[in-house]
C-alpha positions as CSV (number, residue, x, y, z in Angstrom):
1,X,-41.8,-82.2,26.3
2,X,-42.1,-78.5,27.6
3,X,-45.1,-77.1,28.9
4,X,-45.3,-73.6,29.1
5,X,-48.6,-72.8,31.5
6,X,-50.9,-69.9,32.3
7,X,-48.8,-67.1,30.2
8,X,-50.4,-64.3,28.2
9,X,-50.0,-65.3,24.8
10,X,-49.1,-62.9,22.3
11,X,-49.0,-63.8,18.1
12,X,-48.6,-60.7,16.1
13,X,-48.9,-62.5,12.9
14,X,-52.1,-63.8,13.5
15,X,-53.3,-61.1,16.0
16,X,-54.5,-63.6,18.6
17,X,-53.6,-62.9,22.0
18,X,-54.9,-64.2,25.0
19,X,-54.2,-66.4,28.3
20,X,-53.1,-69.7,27.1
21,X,-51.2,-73.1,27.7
22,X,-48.2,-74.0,25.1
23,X,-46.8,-77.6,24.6
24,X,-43.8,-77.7,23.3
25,X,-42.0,-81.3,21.6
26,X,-39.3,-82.0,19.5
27,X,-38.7,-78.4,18.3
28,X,-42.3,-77.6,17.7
29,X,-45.3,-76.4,19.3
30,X,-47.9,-79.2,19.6
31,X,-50.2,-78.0,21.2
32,X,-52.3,-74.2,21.7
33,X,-54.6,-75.1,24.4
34,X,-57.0,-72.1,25.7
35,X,-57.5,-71.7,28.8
36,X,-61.5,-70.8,29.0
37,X,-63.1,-68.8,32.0
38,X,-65.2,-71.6,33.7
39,X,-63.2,-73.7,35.9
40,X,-64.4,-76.6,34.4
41,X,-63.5,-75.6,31.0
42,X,-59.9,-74.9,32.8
43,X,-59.5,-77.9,34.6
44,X,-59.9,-80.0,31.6
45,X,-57.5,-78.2,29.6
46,X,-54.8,-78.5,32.2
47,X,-55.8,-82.5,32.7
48,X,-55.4,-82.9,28.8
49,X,-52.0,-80.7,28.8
50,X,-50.8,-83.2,32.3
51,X,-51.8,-86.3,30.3
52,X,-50.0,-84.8,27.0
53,X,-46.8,-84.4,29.3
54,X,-46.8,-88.2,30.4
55,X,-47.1,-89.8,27.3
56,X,-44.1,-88.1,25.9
57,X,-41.6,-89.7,24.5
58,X,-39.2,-87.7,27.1
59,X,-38.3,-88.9,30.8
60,X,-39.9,-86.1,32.1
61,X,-41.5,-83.1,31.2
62,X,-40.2,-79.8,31.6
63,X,-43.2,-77.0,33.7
64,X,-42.5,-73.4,33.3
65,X,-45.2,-71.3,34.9
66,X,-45.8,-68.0,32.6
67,X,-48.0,-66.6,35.0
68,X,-47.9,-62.7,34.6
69,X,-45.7,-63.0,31.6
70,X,-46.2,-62.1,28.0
71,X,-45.4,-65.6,25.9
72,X,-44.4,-64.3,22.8
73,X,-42.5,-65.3,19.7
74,X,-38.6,-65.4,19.9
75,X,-37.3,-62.1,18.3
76,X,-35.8,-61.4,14.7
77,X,-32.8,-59.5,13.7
78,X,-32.3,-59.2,10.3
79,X,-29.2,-57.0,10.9
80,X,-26.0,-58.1,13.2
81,X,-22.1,-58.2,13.5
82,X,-20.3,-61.3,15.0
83,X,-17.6,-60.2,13.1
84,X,-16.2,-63.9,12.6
85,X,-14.3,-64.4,10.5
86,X,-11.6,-62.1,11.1
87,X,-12.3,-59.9,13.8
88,X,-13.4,-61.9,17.1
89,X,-11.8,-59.9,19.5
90,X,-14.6,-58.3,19.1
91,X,-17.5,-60.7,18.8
92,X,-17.8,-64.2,17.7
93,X,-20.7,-66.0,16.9
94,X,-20.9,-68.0,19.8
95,X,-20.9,-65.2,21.9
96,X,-22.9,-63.0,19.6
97,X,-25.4,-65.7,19.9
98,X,-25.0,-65.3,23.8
99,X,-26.5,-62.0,23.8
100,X,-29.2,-62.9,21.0
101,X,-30.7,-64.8,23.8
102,X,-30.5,-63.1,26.4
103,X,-32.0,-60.4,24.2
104,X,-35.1,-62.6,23.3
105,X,-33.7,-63.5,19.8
106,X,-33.9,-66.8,18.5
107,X,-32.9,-65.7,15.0
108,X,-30.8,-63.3,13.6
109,X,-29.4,-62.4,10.2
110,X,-25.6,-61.5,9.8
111,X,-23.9,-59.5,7.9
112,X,-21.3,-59.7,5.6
113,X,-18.3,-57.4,5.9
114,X,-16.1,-60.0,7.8
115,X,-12.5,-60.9,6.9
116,X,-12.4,-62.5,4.4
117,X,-15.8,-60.8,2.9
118,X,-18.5,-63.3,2.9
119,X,-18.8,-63.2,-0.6
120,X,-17.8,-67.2,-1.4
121,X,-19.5,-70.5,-0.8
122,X,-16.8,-71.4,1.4
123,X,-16.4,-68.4,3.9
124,X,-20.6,-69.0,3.8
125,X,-20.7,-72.5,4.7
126,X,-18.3,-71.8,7.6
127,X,-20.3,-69.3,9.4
128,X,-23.2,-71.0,8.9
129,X,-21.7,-74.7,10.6
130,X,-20.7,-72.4,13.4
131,X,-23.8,-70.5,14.1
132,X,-25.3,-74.4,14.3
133,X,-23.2,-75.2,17.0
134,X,-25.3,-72.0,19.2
135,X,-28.4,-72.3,20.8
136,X,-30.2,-69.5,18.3
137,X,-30.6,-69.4,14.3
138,X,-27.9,-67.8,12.5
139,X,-28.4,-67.1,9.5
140,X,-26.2,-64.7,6.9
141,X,-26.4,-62.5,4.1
142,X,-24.0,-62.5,1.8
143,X,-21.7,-59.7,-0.2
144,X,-23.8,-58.0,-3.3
145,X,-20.2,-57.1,-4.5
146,X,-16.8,-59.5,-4.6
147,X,-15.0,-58.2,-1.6
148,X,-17.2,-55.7,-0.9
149,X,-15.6,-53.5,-3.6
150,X,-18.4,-52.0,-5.5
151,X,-17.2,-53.9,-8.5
152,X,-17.9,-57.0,-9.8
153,X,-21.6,-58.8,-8.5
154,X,-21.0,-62.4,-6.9
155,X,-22.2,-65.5,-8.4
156,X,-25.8,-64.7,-6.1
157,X,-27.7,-67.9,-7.5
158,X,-24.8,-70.2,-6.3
159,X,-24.8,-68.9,-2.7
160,X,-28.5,-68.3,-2.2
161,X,-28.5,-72.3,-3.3
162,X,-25.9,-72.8,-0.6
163,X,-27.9,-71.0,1.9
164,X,-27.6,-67.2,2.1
165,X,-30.8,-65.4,3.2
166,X,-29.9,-62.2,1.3
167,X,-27.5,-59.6,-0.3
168,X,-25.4,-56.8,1.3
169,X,-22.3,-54.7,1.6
170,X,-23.6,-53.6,4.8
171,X,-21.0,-50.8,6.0
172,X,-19.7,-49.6,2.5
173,X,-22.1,-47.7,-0.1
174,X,-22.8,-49.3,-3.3
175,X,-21.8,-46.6,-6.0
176,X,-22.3,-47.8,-9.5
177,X,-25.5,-47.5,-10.7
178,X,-25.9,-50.2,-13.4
179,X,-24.5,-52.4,-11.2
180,X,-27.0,-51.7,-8.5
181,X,-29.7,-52.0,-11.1
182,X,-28.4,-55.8,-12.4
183,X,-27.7,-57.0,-9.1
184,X,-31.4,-56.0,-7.8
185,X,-32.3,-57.9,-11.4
186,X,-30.6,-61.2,-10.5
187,X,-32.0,-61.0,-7.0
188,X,-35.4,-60.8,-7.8
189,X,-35.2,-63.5,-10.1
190,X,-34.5,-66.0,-7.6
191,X,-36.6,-64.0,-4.8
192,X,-33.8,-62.7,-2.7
193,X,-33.9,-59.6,-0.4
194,X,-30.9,-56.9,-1.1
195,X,-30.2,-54.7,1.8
196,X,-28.4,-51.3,1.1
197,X,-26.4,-49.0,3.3
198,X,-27.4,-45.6,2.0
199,X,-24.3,-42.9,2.7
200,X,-23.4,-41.5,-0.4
201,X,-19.2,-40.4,0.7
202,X,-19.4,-37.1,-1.6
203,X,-21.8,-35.9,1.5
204,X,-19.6,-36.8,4.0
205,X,-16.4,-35.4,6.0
206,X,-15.7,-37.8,9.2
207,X,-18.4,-39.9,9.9
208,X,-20.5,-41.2,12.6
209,X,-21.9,-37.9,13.8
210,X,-25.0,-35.7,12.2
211,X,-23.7,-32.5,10.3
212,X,-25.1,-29.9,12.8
213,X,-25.0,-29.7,16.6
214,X,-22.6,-32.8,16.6
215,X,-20.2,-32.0,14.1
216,X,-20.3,-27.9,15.3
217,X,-19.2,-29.5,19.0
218,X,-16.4,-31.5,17.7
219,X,-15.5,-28.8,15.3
220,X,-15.2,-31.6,12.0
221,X,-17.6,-32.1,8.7
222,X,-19.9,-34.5,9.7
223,X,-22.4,-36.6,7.7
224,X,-25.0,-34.7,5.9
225,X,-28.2,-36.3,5.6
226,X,-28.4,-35.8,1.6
227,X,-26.0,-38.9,2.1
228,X,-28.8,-41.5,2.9
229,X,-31.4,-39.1,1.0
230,X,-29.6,-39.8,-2.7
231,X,-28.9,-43.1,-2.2
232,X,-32.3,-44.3,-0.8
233,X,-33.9,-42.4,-3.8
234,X,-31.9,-44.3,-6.8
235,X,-32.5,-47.8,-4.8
236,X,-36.0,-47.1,-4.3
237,X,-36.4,-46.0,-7.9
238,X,-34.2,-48.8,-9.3
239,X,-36.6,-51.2,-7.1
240,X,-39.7,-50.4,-8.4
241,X,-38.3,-50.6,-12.2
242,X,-36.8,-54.4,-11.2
243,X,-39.3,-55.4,-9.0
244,X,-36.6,-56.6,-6.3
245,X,-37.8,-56.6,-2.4
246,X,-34.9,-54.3,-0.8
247,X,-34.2,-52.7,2.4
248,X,-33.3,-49.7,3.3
249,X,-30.8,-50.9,5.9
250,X,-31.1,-48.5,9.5
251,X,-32.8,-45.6,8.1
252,X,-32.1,-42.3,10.1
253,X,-33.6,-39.2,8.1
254,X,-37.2,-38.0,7.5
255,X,-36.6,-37.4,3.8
256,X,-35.9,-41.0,3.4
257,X,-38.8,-42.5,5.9
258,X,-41.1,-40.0,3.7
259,X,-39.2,-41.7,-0.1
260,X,-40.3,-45.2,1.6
261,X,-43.9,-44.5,2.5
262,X,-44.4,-42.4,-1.2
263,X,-42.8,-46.0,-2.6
264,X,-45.0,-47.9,-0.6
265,X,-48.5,-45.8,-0.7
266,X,-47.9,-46.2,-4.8
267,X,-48.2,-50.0,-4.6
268,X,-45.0,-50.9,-4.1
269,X,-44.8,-53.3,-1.5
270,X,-41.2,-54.3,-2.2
271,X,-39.6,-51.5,-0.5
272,X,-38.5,-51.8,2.4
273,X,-36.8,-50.3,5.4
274,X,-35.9,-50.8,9.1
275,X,-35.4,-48.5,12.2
276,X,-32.6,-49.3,14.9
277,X,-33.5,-48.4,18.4
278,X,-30.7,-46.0,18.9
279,X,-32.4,-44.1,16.1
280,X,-35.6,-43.7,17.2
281,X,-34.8,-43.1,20.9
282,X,-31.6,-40.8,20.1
283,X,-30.1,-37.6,18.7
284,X,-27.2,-35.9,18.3
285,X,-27.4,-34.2,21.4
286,X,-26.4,-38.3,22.6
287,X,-23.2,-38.0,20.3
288,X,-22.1,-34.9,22.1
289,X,-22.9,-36.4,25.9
290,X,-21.6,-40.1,25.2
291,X,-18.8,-39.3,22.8
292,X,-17.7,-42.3,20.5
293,X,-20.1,-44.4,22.5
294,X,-22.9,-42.8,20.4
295,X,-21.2,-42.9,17.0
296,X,-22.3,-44.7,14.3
297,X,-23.2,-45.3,10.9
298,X,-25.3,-43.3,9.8
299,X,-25.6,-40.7,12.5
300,X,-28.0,-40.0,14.8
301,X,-29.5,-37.0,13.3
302,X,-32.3,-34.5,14.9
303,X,-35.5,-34.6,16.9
304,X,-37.9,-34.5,13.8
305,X,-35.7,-37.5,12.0
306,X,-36.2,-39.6,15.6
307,X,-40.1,-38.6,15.6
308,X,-40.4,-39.5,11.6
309,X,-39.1,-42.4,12.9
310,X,-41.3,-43.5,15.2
311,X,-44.3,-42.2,12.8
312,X,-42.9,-44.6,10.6
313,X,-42.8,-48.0,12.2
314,X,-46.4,-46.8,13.7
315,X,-47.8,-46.4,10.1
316,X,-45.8,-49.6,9.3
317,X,-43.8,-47.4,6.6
318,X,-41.0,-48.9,8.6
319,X,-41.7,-52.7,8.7
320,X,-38.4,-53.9,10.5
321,X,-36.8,-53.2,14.0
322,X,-33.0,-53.9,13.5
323,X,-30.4,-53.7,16.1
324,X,-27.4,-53.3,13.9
325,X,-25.7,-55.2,16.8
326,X,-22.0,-53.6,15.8
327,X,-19.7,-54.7,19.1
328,X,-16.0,-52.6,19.4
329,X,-13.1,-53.0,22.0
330,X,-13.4,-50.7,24.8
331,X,-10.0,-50.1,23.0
332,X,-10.9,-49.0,19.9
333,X,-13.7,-46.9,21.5
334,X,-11.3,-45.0,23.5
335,X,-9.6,-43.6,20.4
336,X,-10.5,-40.1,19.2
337,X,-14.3,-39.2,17.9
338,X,-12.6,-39.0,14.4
339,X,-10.9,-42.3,14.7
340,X,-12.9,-44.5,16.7
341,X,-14.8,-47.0,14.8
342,X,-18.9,-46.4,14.3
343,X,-21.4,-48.5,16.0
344,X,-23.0,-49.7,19.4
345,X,-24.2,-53.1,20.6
346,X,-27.8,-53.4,20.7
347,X,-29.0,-57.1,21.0
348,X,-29.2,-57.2,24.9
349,X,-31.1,-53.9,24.8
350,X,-33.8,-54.1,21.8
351,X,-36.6,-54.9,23.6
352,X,-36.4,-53.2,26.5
353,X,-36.1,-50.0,24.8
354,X,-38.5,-50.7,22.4
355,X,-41.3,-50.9,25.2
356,X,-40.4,-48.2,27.3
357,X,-39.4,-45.7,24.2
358,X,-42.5,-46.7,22.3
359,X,-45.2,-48.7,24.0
360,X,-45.0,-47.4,27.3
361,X,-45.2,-44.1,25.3
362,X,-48.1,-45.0,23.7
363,X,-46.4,-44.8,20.0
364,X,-46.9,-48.9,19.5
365,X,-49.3,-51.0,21.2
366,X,-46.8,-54.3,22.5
367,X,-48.8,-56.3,20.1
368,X,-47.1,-54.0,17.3
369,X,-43.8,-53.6,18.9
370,X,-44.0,-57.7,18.6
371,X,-44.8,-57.5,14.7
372,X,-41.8,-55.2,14.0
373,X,-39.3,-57.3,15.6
374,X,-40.4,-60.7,15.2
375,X,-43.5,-61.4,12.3
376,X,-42.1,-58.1,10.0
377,X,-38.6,-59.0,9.6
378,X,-38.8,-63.0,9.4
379,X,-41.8,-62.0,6.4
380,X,-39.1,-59.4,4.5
381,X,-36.3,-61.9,4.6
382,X,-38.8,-65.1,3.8
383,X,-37.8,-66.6,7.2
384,X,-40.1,-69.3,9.0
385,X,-39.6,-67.5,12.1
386,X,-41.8,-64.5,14.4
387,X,-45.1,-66.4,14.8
388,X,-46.7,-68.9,17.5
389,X,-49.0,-71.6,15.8
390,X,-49.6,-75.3,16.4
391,X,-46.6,-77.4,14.0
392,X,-44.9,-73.8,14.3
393,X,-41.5,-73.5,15.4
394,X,-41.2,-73.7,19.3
395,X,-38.9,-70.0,19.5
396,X,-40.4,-67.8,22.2
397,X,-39.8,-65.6,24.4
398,X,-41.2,-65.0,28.2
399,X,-41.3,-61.3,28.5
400,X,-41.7,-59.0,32.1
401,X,-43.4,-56.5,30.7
402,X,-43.0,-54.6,33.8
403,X,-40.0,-55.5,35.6
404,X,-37.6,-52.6,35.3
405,X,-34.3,-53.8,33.1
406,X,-30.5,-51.9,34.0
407,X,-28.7,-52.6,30.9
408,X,-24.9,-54.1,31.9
409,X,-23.3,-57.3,32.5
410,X,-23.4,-58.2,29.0
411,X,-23.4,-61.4,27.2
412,X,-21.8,-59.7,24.4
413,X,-17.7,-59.2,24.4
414,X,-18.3,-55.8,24.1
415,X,-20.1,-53.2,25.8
416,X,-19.9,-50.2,23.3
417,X,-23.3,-48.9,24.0
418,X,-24.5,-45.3,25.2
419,X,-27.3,-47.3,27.1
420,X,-25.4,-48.7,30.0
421,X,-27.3,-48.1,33.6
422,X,-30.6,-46.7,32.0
423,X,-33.4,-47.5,33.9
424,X,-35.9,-49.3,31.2
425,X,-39.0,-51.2,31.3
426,X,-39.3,-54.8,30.5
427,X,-37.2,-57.7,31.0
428,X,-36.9,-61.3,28.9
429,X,-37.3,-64.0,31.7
430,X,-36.8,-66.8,29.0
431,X,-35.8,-67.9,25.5
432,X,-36.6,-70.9,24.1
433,X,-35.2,-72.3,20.2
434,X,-36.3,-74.7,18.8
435,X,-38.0,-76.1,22.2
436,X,-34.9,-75.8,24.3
437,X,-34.3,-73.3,26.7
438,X,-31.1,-71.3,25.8
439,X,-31.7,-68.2,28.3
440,X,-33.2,-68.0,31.9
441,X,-33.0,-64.8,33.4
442,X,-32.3,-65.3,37.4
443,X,-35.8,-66.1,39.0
444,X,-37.8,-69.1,40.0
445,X,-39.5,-69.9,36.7
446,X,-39.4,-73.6,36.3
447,X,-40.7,-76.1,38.5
């Protein structure tokens, strides 16, 4: 048994917060126990939770004292790279899941452009026995195309019955239109997100940097933002004709924040989208100061896309905070801006951005900051996950709101990120899965 005592409890999909007492066995929280005002009221609770603790089933039971920390549900990424198979020199999923933890996630969600695609019960059922053998959920999506090629659909009833969580070519642009439009069909009929990278290529001349200030500097073509703004328009329209929940995978433009909440505000509560915190703390400007340590897919664009942004996941137009969690060599990063590969690491640094960039700003409250990266994604991708209630999963996280956080040192292989040796705010102390602790920052938190 695990007790988790005196922390400030925090469940954004109920909206109760409070000071409370958590008891933690066999992978689920048994017990929610208030702690009332009166010190009688409070010394009874704590006698009950004591008593709880020695008639466990366990040797002993396991104290951690939450006081001054925020106890909060583990985190959810709906959108990674542990590029296994194929391509663990960068990442792998044991050490991806290494920096989930550390990060505060207990569950994330990968994607599907590995080598071989994961497009085939087989590649599937691999990833998934290996992301068993972590301390955090891994979960996958799936290829909505055979081999990612834009093609043929794969068999999507077979491989959401052998455990995919969704449907992407996450990194490559789905072009057919009727294709898009039966494979949102199939998906809806067995109740299965589809997530969509939006950058249409006839917009594009060398990606991974905004057409504007970015592309003037390094004197190439850029990405233009009518890339993401066609695509996100068919797959929005297509959506509300089929009915199919989709996501508009790391959104980056105020057009396409503005197509969501239109879709959205007309009843259409199957369209989806989520923000990555490199996009709503970024722009450009980053790309020319951090080089091909701030390129990535799609761009970081201008001031009023960051701000539309952040107006977004305040209105909850923008349900999801992703990471996109896309690790490199320091090798391949040292390449040329035009032939460098796209993409940062972001796991190990969510959450600290997050609150100083938009709670400490005073664009989220923490209780909402919590909803769009725990509650929001786990209820777009169907996931029993991001909440804190009695016969709940025991994944939480013991959060510092305060304590200042120097991104380095990382879990991760890699360290592609343009936020190494910022000064943020808040730090995760502990993660816990499935009542086991799988992270513990340095500190004296257990007794």
């Amino acid at each position: 048994m695990l007790w988790i005592k005196n922390g400030y409890v925090m469940d954004p999909k109920s909206g109760v917060e409070g000071k409370k007492d958590l008891l933690i066995e066999d992978g689920k929280i048994l017990k929610i126990v208030e702690l009332g005002n009166e010190m009688e009221i409070a010394h009874e609770n704590v006698m009950n939770a004591t008593e709880a603790c020695a008639s466990s089933k366990e040797k002993e039971c396991q104290v951690i004292d939450a006081e001054g920390l925020i106890v909060a549900p583990g985190l959810v990424d709906v959108h990674v790279h542990f590029r296994e198979p194929g391509f663990t020199y960068k990442e792998d999923i044991q050490s991806g899941a290494r920096a989930a933890a550390k990060g505060g996630f207990t569950t994330v969600v990968l994607m599907a452009n590995t080598k071989p695609a994961n497009d085939n019960t087989e590649t599937l059922a691999e990833v998934l026995e290996k992301g068993k053998q972590t301390g955090v959920h891994v979960l996958s999506c799936v290829n909505v195309t055979k081999g990612m090629k834009g093609e043929e659909i794969v068999p999507m009833e077979e491989l959401a019955e052998a455990g995919a969580v969704g449907f992407t070519d996450d990194g490559v642009p789905i072009l057919k239109e009727e294709l898009v439009r039966n494979a949102m069909k199939r998906a809806a009929a067995i109740g299965m997100p589809v997530s969509f990278h939006e950058e249409d290529p006839k917009y594009i001349e060398n990606n991974g940097v905004n057409r504007g200030k970015a592309s003037e500097y390094y004197g190439i073509g850029g990405s233009s933002r009518d890339a993401e703004i066609t695509l996100s328009a068919r797959d929005i329209e297509i959506a509300k004709e089929t009915g199919a929940d989709i996501d508009i995978q790391h959104i980056s433009t105020k057009e396409a924040v503005e197509l969501v909440r239109k879709a959205r505000a007309a009843g259409y509560a199957n369209v989806h989208a989520e923000a990555t915190p490199h996009h709503f703390t970024l722009t450009e400007e980053a790309a020319i100061k951090y080089g091909t340590n701030a390129k990535m897919n799609p761009p970081l664009r201008e001031e009023a896309d960051r701000l539309a942004i952040i107006q977004g996941l305040k209105d909850g137009t923008i349900e999801m905070i992703a990471t996109d969690h896309a690790p490199h060599s320091a090798e391949e990063k040292a390449r040329p801006i035009t032939q460098a590969p796209s993409g940062i690491i972001g796991l190990e640094t969510a959450l600290a951005l997050g609150i100083t960039e938009l709670v400490d700003k005073e664009y989220l409250s923490m209780m909402e900051l919590l909803e769009r990266m725990s509650a929001g994604p786990a209820r777009v991708y169907h996931l029993n996950a991001g909440y804190l209630a009695e016969g709940g999963p025991a994944d939480l996280i013991l959060i510092d709101r305060e304590a200042e956080m120097i991104p380095g040192n990382y879990a991760s292989k890699a360290s592609n990120t343009p936020f190494t040796g910022w000064k943020l705010k808040g730090r995760v102390k502990t993660t816990i899965c499935d009542g086991k602790v799988v992270y513990q920052d340095v500190g004296p938190l257990c007794e």
